[in-house]
Biopython code that builds the backbone (N, CA, C, O; Angstrom):
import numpy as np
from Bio.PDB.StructureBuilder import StructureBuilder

atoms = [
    (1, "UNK", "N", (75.500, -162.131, 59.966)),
    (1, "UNK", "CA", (76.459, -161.239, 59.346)),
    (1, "UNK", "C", (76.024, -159.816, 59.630)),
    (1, "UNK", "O", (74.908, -159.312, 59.508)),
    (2, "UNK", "N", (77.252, -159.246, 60.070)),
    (2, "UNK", "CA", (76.878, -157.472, 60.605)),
    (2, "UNK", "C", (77.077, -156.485, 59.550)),
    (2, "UNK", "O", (76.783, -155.292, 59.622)),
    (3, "UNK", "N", (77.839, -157.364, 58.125)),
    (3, "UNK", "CA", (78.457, -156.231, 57.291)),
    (3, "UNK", "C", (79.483, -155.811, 57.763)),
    (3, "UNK", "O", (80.073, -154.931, 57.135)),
    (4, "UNK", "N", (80.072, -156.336, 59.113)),
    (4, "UNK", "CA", (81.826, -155.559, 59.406)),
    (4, "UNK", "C", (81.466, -154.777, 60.361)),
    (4, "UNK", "O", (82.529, -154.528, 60.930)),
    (5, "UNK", "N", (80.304, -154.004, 61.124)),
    (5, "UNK", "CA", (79.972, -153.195, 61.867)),
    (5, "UNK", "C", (80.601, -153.397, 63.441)),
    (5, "UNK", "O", (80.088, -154.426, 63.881)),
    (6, "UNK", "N", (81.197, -153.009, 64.098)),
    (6, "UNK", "CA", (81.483, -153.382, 65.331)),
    (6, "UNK", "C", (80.361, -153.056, 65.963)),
    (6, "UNK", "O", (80.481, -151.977, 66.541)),
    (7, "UNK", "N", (79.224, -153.599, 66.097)),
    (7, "UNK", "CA", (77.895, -153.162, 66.993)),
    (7, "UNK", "C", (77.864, -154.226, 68.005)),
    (7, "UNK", "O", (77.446, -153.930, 69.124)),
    (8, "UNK", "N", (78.278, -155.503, 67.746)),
    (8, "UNK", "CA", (78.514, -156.404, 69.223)),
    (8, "UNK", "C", (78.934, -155.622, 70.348)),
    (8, "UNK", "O", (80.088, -155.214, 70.477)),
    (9, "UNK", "N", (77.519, -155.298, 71.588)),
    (9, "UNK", "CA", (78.050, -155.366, 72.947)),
    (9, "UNK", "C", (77.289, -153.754, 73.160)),
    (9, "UNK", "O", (76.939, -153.363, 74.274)),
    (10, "UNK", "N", (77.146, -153.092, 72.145)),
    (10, "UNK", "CA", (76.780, -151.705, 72.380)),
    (10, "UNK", "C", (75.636, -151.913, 73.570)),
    (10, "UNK", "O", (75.035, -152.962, 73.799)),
    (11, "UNK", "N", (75.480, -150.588, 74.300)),
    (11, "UNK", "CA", (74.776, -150.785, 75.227)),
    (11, "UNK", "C", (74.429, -151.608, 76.198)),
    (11, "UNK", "O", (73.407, -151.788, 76.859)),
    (12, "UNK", "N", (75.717, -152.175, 76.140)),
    (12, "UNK", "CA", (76.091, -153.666, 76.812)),
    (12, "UNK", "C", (76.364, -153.085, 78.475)),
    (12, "UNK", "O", (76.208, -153.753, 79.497)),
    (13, "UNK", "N", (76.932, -151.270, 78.358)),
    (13, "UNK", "CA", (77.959, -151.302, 79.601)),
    (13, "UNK", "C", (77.191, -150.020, 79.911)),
    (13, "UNK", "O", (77.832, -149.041, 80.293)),
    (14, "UNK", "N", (75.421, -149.930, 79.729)),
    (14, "UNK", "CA", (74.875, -148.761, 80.752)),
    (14, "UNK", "C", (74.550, -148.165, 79.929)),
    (14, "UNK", "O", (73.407, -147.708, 79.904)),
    (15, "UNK", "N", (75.323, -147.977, 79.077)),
    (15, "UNK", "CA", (74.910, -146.479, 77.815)),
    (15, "UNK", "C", (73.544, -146.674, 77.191)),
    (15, "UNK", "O", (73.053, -147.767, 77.471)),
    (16, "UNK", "N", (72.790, -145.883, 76.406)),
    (16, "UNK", "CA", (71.842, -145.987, 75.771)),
    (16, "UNK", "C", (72.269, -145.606, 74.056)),
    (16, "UNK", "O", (72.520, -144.546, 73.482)),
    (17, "UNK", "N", (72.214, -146.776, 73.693)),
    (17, "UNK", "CA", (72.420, -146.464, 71.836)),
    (17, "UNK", "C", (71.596, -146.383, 71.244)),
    (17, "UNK", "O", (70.471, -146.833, 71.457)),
    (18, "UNK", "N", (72.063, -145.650, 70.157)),
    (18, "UNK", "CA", (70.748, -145.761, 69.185)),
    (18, "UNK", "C", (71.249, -145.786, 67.987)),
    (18, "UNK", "O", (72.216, -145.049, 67.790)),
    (19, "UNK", "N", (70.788, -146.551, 66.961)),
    (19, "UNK", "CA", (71.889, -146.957, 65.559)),
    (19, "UNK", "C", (70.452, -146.105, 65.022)),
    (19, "UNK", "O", (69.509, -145.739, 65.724)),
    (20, "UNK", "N", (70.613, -145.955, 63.753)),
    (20, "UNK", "CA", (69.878, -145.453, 62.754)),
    (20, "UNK", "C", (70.457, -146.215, 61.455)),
    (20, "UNK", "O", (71.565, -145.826, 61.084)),
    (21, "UNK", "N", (69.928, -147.117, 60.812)),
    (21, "UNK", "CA", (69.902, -147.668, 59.456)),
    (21, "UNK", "C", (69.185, -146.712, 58.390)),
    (21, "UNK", "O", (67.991, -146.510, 58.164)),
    (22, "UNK", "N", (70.410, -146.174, 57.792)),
    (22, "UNK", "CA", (70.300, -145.307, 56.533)),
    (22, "UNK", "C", (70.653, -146.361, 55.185)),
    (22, "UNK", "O", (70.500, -146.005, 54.016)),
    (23, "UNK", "N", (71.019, -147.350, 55.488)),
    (23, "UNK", "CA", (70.949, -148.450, 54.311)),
    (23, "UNK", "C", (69.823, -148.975, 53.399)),
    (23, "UNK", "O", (69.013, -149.894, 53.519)),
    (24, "UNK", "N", (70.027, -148.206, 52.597)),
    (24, "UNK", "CA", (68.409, -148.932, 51.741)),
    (24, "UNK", "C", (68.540, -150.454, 51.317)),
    (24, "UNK", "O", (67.498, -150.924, 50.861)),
    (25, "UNK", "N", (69.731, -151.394, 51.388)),
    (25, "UNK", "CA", (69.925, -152.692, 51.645)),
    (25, "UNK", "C", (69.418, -153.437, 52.598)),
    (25, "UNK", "O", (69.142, -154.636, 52.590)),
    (26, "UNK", "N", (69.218, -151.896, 54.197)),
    (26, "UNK", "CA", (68.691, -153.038, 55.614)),
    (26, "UNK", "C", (69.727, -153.841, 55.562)),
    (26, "UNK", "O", (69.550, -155.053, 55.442)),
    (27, "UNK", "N", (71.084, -153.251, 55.650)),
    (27, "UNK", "CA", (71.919, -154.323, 56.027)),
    (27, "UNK", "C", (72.008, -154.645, 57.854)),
    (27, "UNK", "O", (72.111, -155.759, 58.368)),
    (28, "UNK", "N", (71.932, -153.339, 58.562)),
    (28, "UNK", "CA", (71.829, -153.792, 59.663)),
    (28, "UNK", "C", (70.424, -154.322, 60.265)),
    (28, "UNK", "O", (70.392, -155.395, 60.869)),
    (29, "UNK", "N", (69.402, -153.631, 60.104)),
    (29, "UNK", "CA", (67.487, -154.174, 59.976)),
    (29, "UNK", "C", (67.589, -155.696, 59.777)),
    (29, "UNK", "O", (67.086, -156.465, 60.596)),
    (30, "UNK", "N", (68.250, -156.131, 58.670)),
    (30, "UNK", "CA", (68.023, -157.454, 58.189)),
    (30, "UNK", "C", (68.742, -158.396, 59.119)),
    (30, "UNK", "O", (68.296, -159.424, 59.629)),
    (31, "UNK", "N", (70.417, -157.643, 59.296)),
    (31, "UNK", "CA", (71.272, -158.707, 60.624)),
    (31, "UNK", "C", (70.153, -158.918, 62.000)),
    (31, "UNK", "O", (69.905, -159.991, 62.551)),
    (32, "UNK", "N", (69.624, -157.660, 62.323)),
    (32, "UNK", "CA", (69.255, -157.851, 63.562)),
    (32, "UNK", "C", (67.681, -158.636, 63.690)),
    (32, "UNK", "O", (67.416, -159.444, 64.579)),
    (33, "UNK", "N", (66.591, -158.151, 62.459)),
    (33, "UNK", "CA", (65.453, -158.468, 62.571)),
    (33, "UNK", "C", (65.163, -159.832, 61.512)),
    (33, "UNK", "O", (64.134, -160.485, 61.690)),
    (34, "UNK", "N", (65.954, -160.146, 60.610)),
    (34, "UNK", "CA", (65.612, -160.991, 59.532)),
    (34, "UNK", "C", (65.338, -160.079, 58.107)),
    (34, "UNK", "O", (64.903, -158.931, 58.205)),
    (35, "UNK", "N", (65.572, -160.563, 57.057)),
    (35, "UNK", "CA", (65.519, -160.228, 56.253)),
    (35, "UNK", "C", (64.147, -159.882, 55.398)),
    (35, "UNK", "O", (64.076, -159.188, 54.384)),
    (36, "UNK", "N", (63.081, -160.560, 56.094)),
    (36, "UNK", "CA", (61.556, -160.097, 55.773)),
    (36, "UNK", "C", (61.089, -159.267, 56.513)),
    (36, "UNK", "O", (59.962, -158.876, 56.208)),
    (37, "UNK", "N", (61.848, -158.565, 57.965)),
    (37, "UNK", "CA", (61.444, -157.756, 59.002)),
    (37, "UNK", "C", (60.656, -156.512, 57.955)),
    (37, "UNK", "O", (61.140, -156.005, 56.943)),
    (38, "UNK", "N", (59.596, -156.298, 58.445)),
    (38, "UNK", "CA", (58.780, -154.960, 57.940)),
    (38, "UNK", "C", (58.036, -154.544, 59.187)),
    (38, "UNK", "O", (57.121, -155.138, 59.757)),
    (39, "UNK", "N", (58.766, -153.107, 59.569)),
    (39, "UNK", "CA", (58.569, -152.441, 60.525)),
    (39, "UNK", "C", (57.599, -151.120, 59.777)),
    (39, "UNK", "O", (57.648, -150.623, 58.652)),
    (40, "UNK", "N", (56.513, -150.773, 61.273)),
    (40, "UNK", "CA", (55.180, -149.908, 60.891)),
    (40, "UNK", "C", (55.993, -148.334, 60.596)),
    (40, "UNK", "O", (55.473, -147.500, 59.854)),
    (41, "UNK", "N", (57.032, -148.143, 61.141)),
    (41, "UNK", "CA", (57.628, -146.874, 60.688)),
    (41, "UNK", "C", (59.076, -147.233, 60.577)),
    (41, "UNK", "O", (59.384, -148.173, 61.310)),
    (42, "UNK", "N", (59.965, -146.778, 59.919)),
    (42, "UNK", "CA", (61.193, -146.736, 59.457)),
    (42, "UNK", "C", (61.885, -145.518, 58.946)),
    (42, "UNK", "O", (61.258, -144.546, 58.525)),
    (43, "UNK", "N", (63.216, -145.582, 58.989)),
    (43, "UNK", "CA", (63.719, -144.086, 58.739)),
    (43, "UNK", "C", (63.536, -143.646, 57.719)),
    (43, "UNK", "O", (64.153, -142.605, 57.493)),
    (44, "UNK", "N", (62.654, -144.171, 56.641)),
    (44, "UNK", "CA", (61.782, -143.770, 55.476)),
    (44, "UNK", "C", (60.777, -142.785, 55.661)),
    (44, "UNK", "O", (60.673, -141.769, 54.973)),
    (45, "UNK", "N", (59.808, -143.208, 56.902)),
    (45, "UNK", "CA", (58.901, -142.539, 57.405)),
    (45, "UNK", "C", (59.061, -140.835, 57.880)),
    (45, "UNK", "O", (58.436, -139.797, 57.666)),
    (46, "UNK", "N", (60.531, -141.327, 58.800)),
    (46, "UNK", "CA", (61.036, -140.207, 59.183)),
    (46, "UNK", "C", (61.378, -139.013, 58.389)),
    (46, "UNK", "O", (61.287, -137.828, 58.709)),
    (47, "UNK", "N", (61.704, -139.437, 57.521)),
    (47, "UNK", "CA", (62.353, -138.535, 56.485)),
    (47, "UNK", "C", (61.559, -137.404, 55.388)),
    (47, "UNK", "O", (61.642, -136.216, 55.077)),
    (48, "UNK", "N", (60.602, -138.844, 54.977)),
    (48, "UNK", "CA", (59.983, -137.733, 54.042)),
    (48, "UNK", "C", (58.622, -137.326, 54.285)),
    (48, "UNK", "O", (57.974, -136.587, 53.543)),
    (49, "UNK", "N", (58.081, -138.023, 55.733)),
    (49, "UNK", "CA", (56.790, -137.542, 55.857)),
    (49, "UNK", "C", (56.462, -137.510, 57.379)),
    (49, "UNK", "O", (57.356, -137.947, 58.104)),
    (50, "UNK", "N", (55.261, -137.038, 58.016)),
    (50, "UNK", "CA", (55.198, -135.995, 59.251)),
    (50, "UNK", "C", (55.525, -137.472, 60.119)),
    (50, "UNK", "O", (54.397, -137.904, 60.356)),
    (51, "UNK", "N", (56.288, -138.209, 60.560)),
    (51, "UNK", "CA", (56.695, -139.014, 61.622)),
    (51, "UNK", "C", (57.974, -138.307, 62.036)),
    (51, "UNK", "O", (58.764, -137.592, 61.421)),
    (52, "UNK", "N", (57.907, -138.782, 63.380)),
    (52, "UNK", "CA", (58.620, -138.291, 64.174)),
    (52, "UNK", "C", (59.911, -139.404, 64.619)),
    (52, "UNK", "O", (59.559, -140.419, 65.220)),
    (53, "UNK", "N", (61.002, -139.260, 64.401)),
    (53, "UNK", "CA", (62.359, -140.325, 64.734)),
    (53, "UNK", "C", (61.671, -141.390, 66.028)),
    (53, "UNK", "O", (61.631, -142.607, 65.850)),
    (54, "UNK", "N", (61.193, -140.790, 67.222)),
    (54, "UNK", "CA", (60.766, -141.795, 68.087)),
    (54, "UNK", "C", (59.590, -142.681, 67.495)),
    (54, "UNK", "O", (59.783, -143.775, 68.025)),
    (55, "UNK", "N", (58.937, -142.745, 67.017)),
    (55, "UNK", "CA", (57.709, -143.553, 66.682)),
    (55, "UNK", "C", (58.357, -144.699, 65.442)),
    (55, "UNK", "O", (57.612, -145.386, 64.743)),
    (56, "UNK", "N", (59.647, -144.723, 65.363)),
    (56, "UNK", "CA", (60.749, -145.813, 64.451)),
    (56, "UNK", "C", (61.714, -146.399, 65.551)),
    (56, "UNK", "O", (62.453, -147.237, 65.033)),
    (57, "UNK", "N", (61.916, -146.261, 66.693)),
    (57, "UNK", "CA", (62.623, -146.861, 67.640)),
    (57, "UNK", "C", (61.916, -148.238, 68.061)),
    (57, "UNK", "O", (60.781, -148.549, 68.421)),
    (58, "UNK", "N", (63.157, -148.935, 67.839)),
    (58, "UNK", "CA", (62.435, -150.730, 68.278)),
    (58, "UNK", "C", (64.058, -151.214, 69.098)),
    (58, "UNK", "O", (65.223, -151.015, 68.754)),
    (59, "UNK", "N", (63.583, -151.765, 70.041)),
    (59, "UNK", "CA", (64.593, -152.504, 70.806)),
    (59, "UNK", "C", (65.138, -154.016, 69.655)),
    (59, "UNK", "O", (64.478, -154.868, 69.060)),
    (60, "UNK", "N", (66.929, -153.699, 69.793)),
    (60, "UNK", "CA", (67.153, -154.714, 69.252)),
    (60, "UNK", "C", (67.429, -155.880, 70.180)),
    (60, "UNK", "O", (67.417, -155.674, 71.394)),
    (61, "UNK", "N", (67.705, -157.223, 69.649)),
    (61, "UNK", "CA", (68.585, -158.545, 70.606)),
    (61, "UNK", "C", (69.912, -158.359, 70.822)),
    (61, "UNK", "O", (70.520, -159.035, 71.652)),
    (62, "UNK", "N", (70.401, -157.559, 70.200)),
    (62, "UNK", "CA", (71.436, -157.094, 71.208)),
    (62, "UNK", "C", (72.122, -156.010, 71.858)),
    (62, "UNK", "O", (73.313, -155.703, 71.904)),
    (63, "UNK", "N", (70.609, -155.275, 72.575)),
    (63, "UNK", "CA", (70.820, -154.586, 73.737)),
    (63, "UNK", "C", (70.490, -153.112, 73.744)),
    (63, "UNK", "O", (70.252, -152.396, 74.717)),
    (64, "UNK", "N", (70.532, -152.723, 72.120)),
    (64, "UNK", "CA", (71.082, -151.492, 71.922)),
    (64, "UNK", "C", (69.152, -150.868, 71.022)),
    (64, "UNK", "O", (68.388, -151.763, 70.661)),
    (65, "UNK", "N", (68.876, -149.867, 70.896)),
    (65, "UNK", "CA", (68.053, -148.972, 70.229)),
    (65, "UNK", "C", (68.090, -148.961, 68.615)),
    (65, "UNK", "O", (69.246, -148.864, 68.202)),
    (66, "UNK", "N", (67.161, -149.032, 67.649)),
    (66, "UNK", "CA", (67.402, -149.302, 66.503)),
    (66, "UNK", "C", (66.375, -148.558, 65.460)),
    (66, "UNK", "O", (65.408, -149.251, 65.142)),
    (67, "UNK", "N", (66.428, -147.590, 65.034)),
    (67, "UNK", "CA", (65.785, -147.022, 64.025)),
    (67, "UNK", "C", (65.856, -147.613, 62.340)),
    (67, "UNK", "O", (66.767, -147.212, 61.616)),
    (68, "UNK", "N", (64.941, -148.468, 61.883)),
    (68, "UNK", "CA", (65.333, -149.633, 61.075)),
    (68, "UNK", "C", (65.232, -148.880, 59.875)),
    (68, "UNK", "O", (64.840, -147.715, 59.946)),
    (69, "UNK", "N", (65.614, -149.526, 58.479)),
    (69, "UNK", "CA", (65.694, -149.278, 57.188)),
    (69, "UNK", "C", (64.237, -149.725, 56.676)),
    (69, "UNK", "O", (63.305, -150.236, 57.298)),
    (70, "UNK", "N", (64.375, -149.327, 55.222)),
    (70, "UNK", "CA", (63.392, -149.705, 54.599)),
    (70, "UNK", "C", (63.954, -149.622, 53.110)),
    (70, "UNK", "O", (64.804, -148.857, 52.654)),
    (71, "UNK", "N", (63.133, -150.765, 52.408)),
    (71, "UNK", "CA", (63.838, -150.630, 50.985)),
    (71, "UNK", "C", (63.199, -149.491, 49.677)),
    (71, "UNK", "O", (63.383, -149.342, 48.469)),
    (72, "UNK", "N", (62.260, -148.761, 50.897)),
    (72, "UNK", "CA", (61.551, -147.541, 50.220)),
    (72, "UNK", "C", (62.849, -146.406, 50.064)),
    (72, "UNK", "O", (62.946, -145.569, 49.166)),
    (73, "UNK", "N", (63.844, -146.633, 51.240)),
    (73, "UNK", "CA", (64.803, -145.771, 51.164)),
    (73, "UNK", "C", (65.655, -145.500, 50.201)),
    (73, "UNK", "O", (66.623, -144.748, 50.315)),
    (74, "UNK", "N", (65.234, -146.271, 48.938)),
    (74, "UNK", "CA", (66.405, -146.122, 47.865)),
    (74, "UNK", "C", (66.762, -144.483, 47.531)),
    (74, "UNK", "O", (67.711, -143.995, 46.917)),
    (75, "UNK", "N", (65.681, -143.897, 48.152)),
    (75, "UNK", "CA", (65.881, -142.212, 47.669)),
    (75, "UNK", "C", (64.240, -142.169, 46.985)),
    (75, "UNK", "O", (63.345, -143.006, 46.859)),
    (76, "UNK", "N", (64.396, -140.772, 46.647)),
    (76, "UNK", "CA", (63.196, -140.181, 46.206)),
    (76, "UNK", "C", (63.232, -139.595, 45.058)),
    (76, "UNK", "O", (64.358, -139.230, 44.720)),
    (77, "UNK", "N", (61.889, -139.250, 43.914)),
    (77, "UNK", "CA", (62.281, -138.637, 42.858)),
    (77, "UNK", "C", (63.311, -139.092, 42.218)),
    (77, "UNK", "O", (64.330, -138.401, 42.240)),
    (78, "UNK", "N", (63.313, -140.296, 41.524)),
    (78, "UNK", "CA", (64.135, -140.961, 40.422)),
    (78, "UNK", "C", (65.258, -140.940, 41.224)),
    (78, "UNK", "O", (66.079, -140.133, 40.786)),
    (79, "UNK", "N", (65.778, -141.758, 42.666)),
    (79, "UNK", "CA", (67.212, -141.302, 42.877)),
    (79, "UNK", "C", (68.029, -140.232, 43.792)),
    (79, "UNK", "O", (68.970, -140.357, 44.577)),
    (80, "UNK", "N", (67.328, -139.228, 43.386)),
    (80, "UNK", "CA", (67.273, -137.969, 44.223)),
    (80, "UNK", "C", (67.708, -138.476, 45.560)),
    (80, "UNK", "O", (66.981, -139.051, 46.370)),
    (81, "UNK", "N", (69.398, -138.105, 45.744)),
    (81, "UNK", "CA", (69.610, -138.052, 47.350)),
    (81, "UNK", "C", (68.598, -137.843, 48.300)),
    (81, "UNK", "O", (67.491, -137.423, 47.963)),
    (82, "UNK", "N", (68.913, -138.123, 49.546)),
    (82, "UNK", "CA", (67.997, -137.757, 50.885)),
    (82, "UNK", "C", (67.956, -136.607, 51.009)),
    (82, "UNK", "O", (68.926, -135.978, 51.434)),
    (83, "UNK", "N", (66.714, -135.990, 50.635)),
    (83, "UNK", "CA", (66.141, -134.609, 51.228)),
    (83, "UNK", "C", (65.591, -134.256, 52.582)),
    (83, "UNK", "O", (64.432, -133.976, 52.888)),
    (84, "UNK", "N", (67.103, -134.358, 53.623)),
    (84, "UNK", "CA", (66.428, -134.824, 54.784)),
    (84, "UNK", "C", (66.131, -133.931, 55.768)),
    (84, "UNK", "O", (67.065, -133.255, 56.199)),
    (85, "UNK", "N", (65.016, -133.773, 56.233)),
    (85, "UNK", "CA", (64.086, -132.739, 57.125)),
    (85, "UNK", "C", (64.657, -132.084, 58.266)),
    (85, "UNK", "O", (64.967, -132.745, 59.257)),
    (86, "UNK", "N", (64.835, -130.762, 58.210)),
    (86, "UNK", "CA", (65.794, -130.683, 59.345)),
    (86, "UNK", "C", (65.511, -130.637, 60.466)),
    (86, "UNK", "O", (66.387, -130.372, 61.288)),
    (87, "UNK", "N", (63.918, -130.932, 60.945)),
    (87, "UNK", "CA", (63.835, -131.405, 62.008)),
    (87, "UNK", "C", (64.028, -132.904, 62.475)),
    (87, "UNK", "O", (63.446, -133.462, 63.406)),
    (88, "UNK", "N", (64.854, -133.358, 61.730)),
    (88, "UNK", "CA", (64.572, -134.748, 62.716)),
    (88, "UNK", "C", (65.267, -134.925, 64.193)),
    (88, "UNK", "O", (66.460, -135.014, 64.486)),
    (89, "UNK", "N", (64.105, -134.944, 65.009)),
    (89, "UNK", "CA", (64.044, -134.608, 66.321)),
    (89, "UNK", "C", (63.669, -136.289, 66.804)),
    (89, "UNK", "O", (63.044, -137.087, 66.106)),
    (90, "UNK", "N", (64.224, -136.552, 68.154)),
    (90, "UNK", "CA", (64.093, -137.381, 68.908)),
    (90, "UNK", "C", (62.619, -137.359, 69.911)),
    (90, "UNK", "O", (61.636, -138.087, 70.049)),
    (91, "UNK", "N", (62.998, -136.398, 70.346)),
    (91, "UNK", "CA", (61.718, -135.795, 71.240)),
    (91, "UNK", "C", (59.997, -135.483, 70.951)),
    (91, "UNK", "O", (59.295, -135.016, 71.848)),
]
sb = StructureBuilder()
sb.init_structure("model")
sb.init_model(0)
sb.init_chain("A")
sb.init_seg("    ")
for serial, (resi, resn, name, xyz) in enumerate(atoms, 1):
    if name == "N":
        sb.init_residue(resn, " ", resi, " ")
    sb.init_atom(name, np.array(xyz, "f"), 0.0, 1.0, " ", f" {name:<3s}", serial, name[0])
structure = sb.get_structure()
């Protein structure tokens, strides 16, 4: 189950994708990796502390680039929306 996502095929036709899971559910993390997947950096990492967006990139099974969730992502500070860094840089 994708959650409804049309992500079947991405990067199927040359392109280079890259999804980013902002779901603190891991709804897409969980479709693609399993639902116990625990990755060493995640867009958790990215966000609130000195990691860099590339060092969370993992090739998915189908085809495409995947910056995974984490269920740390519920937010910060009781809740507190994403205070999100304005460098987040690829490079």
């Amino acid at each position: 189950h994708n959650g409804g996502l049309p992500i079947r095929g991405l990067g199927q036709d040359g392109r280079k994708v890259l999804a980013v899971d902002l779901d603190p559910q891991m709804g897409l993390t969980a479709w693609l990796f399993g639902e116990d997947h625990r990755a060493k950096t995640t867009v958790y990492e990215t966000l609130f502390f000195p990691r860099k967006m590339r060092e969370a990139i993992l090739p998915s099974p189908e085809g495409f680039s995947v910056v995974p969730s984490s269920r740390r992502s519920c937010g910060s500070g009781g809740g507190a929306p994403f205070p999100f860094r304005p460098a987040l840089e690829i490079g």
